[in-house]
Structures are given as structure tokens and as C-alpha cells.
C-alpha positions as CSV (number, residue, x, y, z in Angstrom):
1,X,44.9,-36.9,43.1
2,X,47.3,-35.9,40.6
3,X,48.6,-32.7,39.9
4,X,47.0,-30.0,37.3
5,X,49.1,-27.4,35.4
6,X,46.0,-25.4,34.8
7,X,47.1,-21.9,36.6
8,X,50.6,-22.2,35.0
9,X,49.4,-22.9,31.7
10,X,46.8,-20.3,31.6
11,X,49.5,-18.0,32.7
12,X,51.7,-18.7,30.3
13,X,49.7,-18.7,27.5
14,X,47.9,-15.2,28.7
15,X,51.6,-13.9,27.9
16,X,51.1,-14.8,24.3
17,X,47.0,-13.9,23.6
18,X,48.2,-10.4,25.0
19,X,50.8,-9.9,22.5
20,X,48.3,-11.2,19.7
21,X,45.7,-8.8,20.3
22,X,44.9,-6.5,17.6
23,X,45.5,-9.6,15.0
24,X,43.0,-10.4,12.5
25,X,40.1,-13.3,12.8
26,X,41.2,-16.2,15.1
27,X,44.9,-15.2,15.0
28,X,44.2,-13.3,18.7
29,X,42.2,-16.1,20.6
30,X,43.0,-19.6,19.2
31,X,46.2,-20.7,20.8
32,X,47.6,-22.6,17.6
33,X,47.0,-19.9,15.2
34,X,48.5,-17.2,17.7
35,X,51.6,-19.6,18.2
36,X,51.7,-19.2,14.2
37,X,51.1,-16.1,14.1
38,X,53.4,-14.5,16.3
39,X,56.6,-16.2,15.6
40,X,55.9,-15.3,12.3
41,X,55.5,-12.3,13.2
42,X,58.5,-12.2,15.3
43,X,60.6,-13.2,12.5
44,X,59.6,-10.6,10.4
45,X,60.7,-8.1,13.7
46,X,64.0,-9.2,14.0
47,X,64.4,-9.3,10.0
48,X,63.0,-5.5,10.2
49,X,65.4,-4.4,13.0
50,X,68.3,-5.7,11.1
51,X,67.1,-3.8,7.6
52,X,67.2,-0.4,9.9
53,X,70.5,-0.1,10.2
54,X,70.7,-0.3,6.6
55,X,68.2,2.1,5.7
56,X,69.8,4.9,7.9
57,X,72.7,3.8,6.6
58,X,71.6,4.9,3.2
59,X,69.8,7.8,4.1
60,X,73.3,9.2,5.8
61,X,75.1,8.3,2.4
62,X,72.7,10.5,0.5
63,X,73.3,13.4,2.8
64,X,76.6,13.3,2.7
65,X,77.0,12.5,-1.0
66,X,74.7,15.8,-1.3
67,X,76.9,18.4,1.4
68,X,79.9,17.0,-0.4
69,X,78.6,17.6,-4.3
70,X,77.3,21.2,-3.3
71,X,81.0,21.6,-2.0
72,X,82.3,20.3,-5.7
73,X,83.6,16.8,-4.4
74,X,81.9,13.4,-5.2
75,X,81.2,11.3,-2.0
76,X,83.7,8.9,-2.7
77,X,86.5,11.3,-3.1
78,X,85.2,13.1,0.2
79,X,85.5,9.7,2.2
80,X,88.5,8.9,0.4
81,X,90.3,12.3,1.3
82,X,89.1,12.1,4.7
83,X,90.6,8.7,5.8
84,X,93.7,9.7,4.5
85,X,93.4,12.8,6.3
86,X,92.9,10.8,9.4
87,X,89.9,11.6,9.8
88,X,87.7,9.3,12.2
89,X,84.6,10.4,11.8
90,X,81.5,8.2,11.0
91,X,78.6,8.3,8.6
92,X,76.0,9.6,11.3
93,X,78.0,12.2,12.7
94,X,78.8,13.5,8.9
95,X,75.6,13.1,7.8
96,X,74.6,15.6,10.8
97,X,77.3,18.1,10.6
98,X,76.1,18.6,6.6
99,X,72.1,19.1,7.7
100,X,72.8,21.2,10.8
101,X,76.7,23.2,10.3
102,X,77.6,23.5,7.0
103,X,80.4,25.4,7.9
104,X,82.4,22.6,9.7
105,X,81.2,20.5,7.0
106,X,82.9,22.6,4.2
107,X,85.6,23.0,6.2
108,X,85.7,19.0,6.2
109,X,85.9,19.2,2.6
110,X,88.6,21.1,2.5
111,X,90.5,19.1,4.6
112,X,89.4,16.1,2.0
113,X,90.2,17.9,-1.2
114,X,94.4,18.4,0.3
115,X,94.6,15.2,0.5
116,X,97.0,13.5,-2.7
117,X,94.9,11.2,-4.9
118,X,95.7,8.1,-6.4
């Protein structure tokens, strides 16, 4: 009698069919179209992951860029004074010291407007 991989195959695919329910039509219950659909979908996952760190990215810039302007410097003169000041502070940790202590922040500016230029 030869051997059957039915329990491991079932189990295996059951993996899959769980992480394709909720898809449209037969994209949750035929096995072809949820191998299709979920490594497409997958792809799109890891592609949105990456574009995350981006967007914050962004989003910090314009908060900054905005403490720094109500404090009369442009945001690349800010970053600019603060490297030379030494400075080692990154664009997450500004971007929260403008929205919660605007205080430090100005005094930040400060610091980035003693700096020489050029």
C-alpha cells in the first residue's frame, strides 16, 4: 500500500485558506487562486511596510520644518545648525520635542541659529 500525504497536505494548505478568508469570490476557497492571491498580496505587504518608514519620515519633516519656521529658521538651516552644533538628535525625537515641549525645542533653535554658516 503506498503512502498518502493527505493529513499533511490538508494541513498545510488549511494554513493558507485561513489567511485568505475575507477575500473576494473564489480567491478564499480555490487553492490556485488563493496561492495567487496571497503572494500577491504579500508583496504588496512587504512593499507597504517599506513605504512606512517613509511616510513617517515625511510627516516628522513637516513638523519640524513647522516648530523651526514659527521659531524664524527654515528646516534646513535648523538641521544644518544642529549637526554643527553636535547635535545627535534624530528626526522622531525632534519632531516630538516640537508637538509636546516647545520650550526645549526653541531652545534647540537657538543652539542652531549660533552656529557660523557657510
Amino acid at each position: 500500500m503506498r503512502a498518502k500525504s493527505v493529513v499533511y497536505t490538508r494541513q498545510r494548505k488549511k494554513k493558507w485558506y485561513r489567511r485568505a478568508k475575507g477575500a473576494y469570490a473564489t480567491k478564499k476557497n480555490r487553492w490556485r487562486m488563493v496561492m495567487q492571491h496571497l503572494e500577491k498580496s504579500m508583496k504588496a505587504m512587504y512593499r507597504g511596510r517599506k513605504d512606512k518608514k517613509g511616510d513617517f519620515r515625511a510627516v516628522w519633516i513637516q513638523r519640524i520644518n513647522a516648530a523651526a519656521r514659527m521659531n524664524g529658521l527654515s528646516y534646513s538651516r535648523f538641521m544644518s545648525g544642529l549637526k554643527k552644533a553636535g547635535v545627535t538628535l534624530d528626526r522622531k525625537i525632534l519632531a516630538e520635542i516640537a508637538l509636546s515641549d516647545q520650550k526645549s525645542f526653541h531652545t534647540l533653535t537657538e543652539i542652531a541659529k549660533n552656529q557660523p554658516t557657510a
